[in-house]
TIZA-94369 format. One line per 2 residues: number of its first residue (from 1); their letters; for each residue z, y, x of C-alpha. Coordinates in Angstrom, 1 decimal. Layout:
BEGIN
NUM> a> Z/Y/X  ...
//
This chain:
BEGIN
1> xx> -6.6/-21.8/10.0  -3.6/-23.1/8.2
3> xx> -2.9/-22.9/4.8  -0.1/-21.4/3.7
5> xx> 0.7/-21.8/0.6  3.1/-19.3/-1.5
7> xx> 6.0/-21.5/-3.5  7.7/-19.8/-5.8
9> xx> 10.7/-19.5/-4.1  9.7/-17.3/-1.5
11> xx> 8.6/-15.1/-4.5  11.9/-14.3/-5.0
13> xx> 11.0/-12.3/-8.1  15.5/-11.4/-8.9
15> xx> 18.6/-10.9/-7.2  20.2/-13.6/-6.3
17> xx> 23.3/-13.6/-7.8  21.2/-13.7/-11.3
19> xx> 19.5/-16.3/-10.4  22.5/-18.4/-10.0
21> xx> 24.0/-16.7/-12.8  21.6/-17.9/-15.5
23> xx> 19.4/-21.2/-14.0  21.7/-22.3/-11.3
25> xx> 19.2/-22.0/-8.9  22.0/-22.8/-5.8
27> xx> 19.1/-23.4/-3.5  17.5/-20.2/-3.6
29> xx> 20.7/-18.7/-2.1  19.5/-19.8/1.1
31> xx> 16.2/-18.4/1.4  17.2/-15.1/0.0
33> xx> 20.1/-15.1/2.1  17.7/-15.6/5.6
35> xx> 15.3/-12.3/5.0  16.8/-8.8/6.6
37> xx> 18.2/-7.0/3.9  20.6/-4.1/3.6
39> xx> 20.1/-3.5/-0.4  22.8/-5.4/-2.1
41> xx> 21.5/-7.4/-5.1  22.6/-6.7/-9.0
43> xx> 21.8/-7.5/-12.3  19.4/-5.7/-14.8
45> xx> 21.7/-5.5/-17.1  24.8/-5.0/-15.7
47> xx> 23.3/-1.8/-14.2  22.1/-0.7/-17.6
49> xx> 18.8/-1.2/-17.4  17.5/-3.9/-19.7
51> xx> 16.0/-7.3/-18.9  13.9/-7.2/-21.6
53> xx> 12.7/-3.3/-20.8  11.7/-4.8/-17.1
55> xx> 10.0/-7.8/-19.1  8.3/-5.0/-21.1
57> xx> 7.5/-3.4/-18.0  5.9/-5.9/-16.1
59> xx> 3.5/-7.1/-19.0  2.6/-3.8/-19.6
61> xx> 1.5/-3.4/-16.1  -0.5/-6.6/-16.1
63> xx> -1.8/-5.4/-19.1  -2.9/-1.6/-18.5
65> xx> -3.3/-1.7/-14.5  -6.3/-3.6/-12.6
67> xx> -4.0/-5.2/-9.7  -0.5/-4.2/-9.7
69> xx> 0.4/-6.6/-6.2  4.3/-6.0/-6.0
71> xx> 7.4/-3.7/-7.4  11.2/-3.5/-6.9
73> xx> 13.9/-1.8/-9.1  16.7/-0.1/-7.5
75> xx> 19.4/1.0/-9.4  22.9/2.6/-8.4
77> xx> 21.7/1.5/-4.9  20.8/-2.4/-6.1
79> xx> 17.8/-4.3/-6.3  17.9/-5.4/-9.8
81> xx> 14.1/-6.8/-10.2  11.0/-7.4/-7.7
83> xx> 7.9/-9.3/-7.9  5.0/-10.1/-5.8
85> xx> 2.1/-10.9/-7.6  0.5/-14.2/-5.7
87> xx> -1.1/-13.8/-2.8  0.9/-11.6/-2.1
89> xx> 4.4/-11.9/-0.8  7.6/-10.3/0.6
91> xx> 7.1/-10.5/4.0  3.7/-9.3/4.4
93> xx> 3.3/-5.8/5.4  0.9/-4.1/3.4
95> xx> -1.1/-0.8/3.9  0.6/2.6/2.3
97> xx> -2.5/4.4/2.9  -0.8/8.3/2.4
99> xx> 2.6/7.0/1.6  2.4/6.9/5.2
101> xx> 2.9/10.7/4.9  6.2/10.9/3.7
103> xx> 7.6/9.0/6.5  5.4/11.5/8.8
105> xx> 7.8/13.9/7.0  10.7/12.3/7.7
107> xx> 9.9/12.1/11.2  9.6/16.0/11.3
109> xx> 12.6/16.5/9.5  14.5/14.4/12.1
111> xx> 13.0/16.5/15.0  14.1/19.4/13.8
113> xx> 17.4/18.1/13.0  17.7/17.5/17.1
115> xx> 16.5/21.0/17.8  13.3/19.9/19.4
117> xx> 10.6/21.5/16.3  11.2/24.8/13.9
119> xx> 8.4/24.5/10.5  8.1/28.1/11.9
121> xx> 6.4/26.7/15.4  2.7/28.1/15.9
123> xx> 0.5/24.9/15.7  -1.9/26.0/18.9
125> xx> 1.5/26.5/21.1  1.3/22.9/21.5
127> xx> -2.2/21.9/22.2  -3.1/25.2/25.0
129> xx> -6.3/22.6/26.3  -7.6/22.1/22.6
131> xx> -7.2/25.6/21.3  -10.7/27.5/21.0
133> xx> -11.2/30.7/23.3  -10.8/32.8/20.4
135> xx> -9.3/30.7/17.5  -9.3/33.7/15.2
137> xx> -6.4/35.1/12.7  -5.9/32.1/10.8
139> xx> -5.5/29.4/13.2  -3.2/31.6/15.3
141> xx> -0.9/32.6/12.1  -1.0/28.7/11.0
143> xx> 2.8/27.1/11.4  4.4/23.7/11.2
145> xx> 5.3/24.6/7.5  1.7/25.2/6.4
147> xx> 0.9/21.3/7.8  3.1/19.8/5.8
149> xx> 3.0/22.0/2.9  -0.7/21.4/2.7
151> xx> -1.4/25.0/3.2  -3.3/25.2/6.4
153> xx> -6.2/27.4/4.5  -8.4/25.1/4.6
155> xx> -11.2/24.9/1.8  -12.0/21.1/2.5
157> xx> -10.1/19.7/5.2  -11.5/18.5/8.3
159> xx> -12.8/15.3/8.2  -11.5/13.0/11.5
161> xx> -12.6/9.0/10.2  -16.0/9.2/11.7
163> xx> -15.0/11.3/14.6  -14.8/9.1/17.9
165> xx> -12.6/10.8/20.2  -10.7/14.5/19.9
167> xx> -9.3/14.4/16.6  -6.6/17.1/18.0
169> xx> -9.5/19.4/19.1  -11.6/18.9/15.3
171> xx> -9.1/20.1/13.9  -8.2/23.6/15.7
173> xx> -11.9/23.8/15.8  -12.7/23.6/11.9
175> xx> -13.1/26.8/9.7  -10.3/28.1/7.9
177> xx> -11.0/30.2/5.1  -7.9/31.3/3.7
179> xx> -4.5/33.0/5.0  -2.2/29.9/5.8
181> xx> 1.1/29.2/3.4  -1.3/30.6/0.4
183> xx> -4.0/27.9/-0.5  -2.9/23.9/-1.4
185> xx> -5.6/21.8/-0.1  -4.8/17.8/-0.1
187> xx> -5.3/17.2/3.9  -4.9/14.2/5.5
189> xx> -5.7/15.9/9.0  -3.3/18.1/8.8
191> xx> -0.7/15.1/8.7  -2.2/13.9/11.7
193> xx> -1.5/16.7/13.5  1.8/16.5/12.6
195> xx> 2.2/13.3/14.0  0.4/14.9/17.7
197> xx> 3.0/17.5/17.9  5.6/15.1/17.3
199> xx> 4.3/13.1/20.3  3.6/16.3/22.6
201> xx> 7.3/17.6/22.5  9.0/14.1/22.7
203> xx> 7.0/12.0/24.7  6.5/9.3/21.4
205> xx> 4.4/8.0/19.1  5.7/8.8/16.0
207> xx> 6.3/4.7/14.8  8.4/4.7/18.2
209> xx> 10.7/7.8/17.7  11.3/6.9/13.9
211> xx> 11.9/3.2/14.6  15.4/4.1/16.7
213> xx> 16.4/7.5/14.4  14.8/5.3/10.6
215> xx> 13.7/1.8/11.2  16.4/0.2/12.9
217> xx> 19.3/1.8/10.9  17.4/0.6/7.3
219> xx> 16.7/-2.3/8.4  12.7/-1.8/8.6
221> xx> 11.4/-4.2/10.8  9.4/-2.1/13.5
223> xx> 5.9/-1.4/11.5  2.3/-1.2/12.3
225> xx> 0.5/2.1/12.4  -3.1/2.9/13.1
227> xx> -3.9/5.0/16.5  -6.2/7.6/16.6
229> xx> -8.8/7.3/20.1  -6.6/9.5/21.6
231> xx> -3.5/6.9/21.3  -1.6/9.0/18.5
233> xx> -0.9/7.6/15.6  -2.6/8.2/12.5
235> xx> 0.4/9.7/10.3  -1.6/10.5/7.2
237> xx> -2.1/7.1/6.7  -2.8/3.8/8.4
239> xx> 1.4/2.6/8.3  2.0/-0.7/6.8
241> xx> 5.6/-2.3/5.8  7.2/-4.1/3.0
243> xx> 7.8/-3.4/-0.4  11.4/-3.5/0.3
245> xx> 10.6/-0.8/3.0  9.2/1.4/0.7
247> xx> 12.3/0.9/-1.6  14.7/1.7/1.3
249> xx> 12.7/5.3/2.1  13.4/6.0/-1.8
251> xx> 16.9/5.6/-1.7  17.7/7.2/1.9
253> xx> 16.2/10.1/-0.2  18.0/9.1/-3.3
255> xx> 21.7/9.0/-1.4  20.8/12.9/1.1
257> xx> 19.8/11.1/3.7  23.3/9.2/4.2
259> xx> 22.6/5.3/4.6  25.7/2.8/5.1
261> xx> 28.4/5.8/5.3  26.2/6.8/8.2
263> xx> 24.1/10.6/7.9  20.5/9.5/9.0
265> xx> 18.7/12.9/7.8  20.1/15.9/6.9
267> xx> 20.8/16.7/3.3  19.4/20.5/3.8
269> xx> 16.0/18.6/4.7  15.8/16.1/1.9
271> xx> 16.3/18.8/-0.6  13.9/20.9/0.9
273> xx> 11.5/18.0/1.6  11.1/17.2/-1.9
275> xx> 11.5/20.6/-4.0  8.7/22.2/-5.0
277> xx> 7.0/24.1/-2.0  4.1/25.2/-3.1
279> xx> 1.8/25.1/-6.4  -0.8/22.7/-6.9
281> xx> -1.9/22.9/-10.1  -1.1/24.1/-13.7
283> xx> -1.2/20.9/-16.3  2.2/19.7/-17.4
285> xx> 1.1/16.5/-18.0  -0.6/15.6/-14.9
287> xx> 2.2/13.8/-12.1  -0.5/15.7/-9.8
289> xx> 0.4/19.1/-11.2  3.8/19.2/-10.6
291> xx> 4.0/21.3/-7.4  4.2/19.4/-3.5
293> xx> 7.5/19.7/-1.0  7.1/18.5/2.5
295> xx> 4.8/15.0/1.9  6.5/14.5/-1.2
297> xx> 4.7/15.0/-4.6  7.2/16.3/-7.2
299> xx> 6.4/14.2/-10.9  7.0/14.7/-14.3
301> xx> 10.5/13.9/-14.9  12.4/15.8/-12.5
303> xx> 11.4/13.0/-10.4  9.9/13.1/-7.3
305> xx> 7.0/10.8/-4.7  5.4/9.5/-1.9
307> xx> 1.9/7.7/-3.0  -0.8/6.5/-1.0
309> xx> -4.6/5.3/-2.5  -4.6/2.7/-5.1
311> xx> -1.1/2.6/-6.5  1.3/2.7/-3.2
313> xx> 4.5/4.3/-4.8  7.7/5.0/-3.6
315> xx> 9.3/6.9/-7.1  12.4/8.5/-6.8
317> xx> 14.5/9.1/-10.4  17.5/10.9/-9.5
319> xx> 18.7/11.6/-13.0  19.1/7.8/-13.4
321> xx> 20.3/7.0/-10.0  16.9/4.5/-9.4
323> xx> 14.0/4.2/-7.2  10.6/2.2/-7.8
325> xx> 8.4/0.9/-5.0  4.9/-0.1/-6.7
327> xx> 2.4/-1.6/-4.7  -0.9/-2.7/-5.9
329> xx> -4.7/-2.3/-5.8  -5.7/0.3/-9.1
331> xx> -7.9/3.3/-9.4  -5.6/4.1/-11.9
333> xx> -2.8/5.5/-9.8  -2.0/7.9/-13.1
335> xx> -1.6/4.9/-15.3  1.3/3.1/-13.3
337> xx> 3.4/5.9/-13.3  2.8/6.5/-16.9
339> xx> 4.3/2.5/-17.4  7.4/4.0/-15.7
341> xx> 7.8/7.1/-17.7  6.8/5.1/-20.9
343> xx> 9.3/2.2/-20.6  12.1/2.1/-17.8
345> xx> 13.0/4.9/-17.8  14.1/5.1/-21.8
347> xx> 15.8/2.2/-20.8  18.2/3.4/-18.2
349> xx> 21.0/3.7/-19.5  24.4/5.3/-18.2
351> xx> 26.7/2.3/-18.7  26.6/-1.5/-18.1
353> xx> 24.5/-3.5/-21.3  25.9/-6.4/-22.8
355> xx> 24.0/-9.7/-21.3  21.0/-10.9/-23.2
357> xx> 20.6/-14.2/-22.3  17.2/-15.1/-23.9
359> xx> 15.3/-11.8/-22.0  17.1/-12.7/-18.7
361> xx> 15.8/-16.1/-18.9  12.1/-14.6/-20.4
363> xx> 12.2/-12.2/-17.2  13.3/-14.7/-14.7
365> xx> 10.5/-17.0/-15.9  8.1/-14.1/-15.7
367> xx> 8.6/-13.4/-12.6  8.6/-16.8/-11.0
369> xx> 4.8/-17.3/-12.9  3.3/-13.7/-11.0
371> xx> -0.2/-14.3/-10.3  -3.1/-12.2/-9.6
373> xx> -6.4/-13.4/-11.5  -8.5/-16.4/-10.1
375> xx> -12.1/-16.4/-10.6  -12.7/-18.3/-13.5
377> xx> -15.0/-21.0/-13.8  -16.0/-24.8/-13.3
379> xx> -14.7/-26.5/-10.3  -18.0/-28.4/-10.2
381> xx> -21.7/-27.6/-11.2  -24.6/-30.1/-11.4
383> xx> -26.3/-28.3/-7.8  -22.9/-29.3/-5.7
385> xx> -24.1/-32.5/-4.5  -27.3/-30.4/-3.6
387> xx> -26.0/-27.7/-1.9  -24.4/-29.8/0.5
389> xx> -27.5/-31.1/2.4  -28.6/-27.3/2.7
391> xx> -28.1/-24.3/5.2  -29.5/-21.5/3.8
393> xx> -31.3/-18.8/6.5  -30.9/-15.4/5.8
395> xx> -33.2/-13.4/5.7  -32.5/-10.0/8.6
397> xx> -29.8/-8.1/7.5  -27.7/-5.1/8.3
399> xx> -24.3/-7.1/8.1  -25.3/-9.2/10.8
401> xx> -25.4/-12.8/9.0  -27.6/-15.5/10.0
403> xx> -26.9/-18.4/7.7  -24.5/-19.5/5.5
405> xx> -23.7/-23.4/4.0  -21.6/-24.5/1.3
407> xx> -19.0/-27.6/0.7  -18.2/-27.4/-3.0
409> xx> -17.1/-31.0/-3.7  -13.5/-31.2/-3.2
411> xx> -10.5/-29.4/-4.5  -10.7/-27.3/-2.3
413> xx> -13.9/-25.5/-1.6  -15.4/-24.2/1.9
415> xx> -18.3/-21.7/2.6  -19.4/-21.5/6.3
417> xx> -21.1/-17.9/7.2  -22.8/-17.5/10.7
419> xx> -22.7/-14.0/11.7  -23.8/-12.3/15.0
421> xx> -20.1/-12.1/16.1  -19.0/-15.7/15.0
423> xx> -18.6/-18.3/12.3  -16.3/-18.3/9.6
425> xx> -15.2/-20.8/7.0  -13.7/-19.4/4.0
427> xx> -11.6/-21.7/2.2  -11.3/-21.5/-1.8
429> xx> -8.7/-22.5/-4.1  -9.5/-24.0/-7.6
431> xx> -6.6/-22.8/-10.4  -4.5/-21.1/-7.6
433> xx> -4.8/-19.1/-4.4  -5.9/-20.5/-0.7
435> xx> -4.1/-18.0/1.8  -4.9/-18.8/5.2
437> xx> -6.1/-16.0/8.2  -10.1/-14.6/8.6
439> xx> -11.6/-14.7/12.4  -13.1/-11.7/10.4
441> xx> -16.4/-13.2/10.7  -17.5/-12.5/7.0
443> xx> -19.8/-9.4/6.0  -18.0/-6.4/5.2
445> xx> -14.7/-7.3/6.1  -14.5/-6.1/9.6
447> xx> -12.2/-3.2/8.9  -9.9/-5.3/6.7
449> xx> -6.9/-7.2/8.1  -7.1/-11.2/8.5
451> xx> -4.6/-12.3/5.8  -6.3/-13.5/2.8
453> xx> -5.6/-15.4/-0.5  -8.9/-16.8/-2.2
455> xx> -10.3/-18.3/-4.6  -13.9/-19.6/-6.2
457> xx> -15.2/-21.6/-8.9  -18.6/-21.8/-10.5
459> xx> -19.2/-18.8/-13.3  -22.7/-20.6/-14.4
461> xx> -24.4/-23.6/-13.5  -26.6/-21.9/-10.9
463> xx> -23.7/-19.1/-9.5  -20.9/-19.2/-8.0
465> xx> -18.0/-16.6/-7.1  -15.8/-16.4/-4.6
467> xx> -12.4/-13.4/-4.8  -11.2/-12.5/-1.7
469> xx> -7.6/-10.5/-1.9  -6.7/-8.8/1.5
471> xx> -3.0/-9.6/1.3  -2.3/-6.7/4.3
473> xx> -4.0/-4.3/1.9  -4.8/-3.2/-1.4
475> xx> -8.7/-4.3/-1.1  -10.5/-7.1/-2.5
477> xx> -14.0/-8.6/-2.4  -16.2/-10.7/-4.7
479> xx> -18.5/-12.7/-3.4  -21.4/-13.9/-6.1
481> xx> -23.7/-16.6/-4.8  -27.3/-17.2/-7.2
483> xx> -29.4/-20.2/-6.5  -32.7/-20.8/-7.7
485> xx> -35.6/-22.5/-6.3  -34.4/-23.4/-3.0
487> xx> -33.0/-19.6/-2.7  -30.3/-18.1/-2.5
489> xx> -28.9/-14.5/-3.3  -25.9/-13.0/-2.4
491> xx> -23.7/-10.0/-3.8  -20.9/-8.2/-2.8
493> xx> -18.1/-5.9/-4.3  -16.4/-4.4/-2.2
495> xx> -13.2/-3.2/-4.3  -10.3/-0.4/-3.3
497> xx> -10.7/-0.6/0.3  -11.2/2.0/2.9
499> xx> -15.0/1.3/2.4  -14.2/2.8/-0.8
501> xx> -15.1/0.3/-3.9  -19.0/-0.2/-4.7
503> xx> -21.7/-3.2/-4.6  -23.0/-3.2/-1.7
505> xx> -26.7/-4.9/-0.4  -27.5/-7.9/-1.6
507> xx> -28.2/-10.5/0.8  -31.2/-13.5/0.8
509> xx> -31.6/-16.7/1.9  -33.6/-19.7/1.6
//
């Protein structure tokens, strides 16, 4: 596995032309310059948004929010700020979980735009082979418009991730209690089933027909998107792309769906998309509360959203002309969009700000220093010559692991695991991140993506911890190691992951 690792450069945490502008920095011109872009760069201030604001911002974030992993700032149609928070990067795809939806919407909005779907399309009309005998009142009166509305009438919707094959056929076989178009019920399975009519009337998967009519013409490098056992892709989640991606959905909405001088979508569909379709709640200070569109969430603000699990955000502020992409690994989803409300957007303002040299600098400095937390600890504890000589048998396990050694000398540290599937080393950094690519022989981590950053270190004489962030993902994992008389202990935390975040069984050895 080679180690990559993340300079600062390919960070890339400002425009450009503000780089130069204020450091100098002629050589970043190039690296910038190489990555596929259509969002012209600008300047914080310039666009009326303060440099010190987005310092404010950022800090804030790092201060309030578990693991914020990236953001951009568009403004007037430029990218003004971004940041990746090491390990993380700009190129790496990372997964939307339900932002995945929006695009799912787009992707209907586009068919009906060619005349091949109506929202007013039966749902069974286009699954005859999957449709009970008698599906009853509700399923026959259900439309296109009550998928992506959320109004199927379902009272919990149908639950297709433990389902092997025939996710088409759960569905139109699940009870529905209420009249569709009168009951908002968050449902991922209906999104799905968006994405299976989509491929029965054009012949598609949905990434394919969206990467000639969306992709290509933004600029989105075609993505990666989960498959259902039947070959269709997931569409309620299960997409992965860029942060800039994200940013580039936000302001194809932002501009009516015209991108370049070219119309991609129709404007009739964007407004609709992301009005207020139906009511989902009643609490004017909840972003949750604010009614739903087609996959859109509408916000506080007389803003509107797509959002996935832990803190994937594409924000769109039309009063102020700006869009922000978050992505990040939080259980506080509420709290990064209260960092929005709370600070940029006071600080948009409608006219160019004078230049304030001293926060431009503060902010390109900030950005250029954007780490996620290392374990903290010793490099070095009095039982790493020890440890060395020793290959510590596990005791049977459900995870599957049959040993595991330890190499804790160096600067950087290795664990070996043997598993029942293969042998992994997991490399460690000490005071920064190791990124390098899992074989995905390590327990728990077999529905997570290979790209890591890690890092270890010794928390007490006798433990150590390694932090595992999957940089294709919002999840993380801590590893805790205990030693004592000749055996060893083993903990994990498996955090914000489709696993869902808990400790899970504690491992033995000796």
């Amino acid at each position: 596995m080679e180690v990559i690792r993340h300079s600062v450069l390919m960070k890339v945490c400002i425009s450009v032309s503000f780089l130069v502008s204020v450091f100098g920095f002629l050589s970043c011109v190039g690296v910038v310059a190489q990555s596929a872009s259509s969002l012209p760069d600008g300047q914080p201030d310039k666009e009326g948004v303060s440099s010190a604001a987005v310092l404010s911002f950022i800090e804030r974030l790092e201060k309030d929010i578990d693991a914020v992993h990236s953001f951009m700032i568009l403004r007037h149609g430029k990218r003004i700020a971004q940041g990746w928070w090491t390990p993380y990067d700009e190129a790496t795809p990372q997964l939307m979980h339900s932002l995945s939806k929006s695009f799912t919407s787009t992707a209907i909005g586009l068919a009906i735009g060619e005349g091949q779907l109506s929202l007013d399309d039966p749902v069974i009309s286009f699954f005859p082979d999957d449709t009970p005998t008698e599906p009853g009142w509700q399923l026959e009166a259900m439309r296109i418009r009550d998928l992506i509305t959320m109004t199927t009438g379902h009272r919990r919707e149908p639950w297709l991730f433990n389902v092997e094959s025939d996710w088409v056929k759960t569905f139109l076989h699940s009870d529905i209690e209420f009249k569709p178009g009168t009951h908002f019920q968050y449902n991922s399975a209906a999104t799905y089933m968006l994405s299976a009519i989509l491929q029965s009337v054009t012949g598609e998967r949905l990434v394919d027909y969206l990467d000639k009519r969306l992709f290509r013409p933004l600029m989105i490098q075609k993505p990666d998107w989960d498959l259902s056992p039947e070959g269709i892709n997931t569409g309620g989640w299960g997409l992965r792309i860029t942060t800039e991606d994200i940013a580039k959905l936000g302001q194809l909405y932002l501009q009516k769906g015209i991108w370049q001088g070219e119309r991609i979508l129709s404007e009739a569909w964007v407004k609709e998309a992301t009005s207020k379709q139906t009511s989902n709640g009643s609490n004017p200070d909840n972003d949750w509360d604010q009614g739903y569109g087609y996959q859109f969430w509408r916000c506080r603000n007389d803003c509107y959203r797509g959002d996935g699990a832990f803190g994937q955000f594409c924000i769109v502020i039309p009063e102020h002309d700006a869009v922000v992409a978050v992505t990040s690994g939080t259980s506080d989803m509420g709290g990064v969009m209260q960092v929005i409300w709370d600070i940029l957007l006071p600080a948009m303002a409608s006219e160019p700000l004078e230049a304030d040299p001293a926060a431009t600098r503060a902010l390109a400095l900030k950005l250029n220093a954007l780490n996620l937390p290392l374990v903290q600890g010793e490099p070095r504890s009095p039982l790493s010559g020890k440890l060395a000589q020793r290959v510590f048998q596990v005791f049977e396990n459900e995870a599957g692991v049959h040993s595991v050694s330890f190499d804790l000398h160096d600067d950087d540290h290795r664990i070996t695991v043997k598993m029942d599937h293969g042998i992994e080393t997991l490399r460690l950094g000490q005071g920064s991140h190791i990124s390098s690519e899992l074989n995905r022989h390590l327990p728990y981590t077999q529905q997570m993506r290979r790209n890591i950053g890690a890092s270890g270190a010794w928390i007490k004489p006798d433990e150590y911890q390694a932090k595992l962030y999957f940089t294709q993902s919002p999840a993380s994992i801590i590893y805790t190691f205990r030693f004592e008389n000749n055996r060893m202990s083993w903990a994990s935390e498996v955090r914000h992951s489709l696993l869902g975040s808990k400790n899970l069984a504690t491992l033995q050895g000796e």
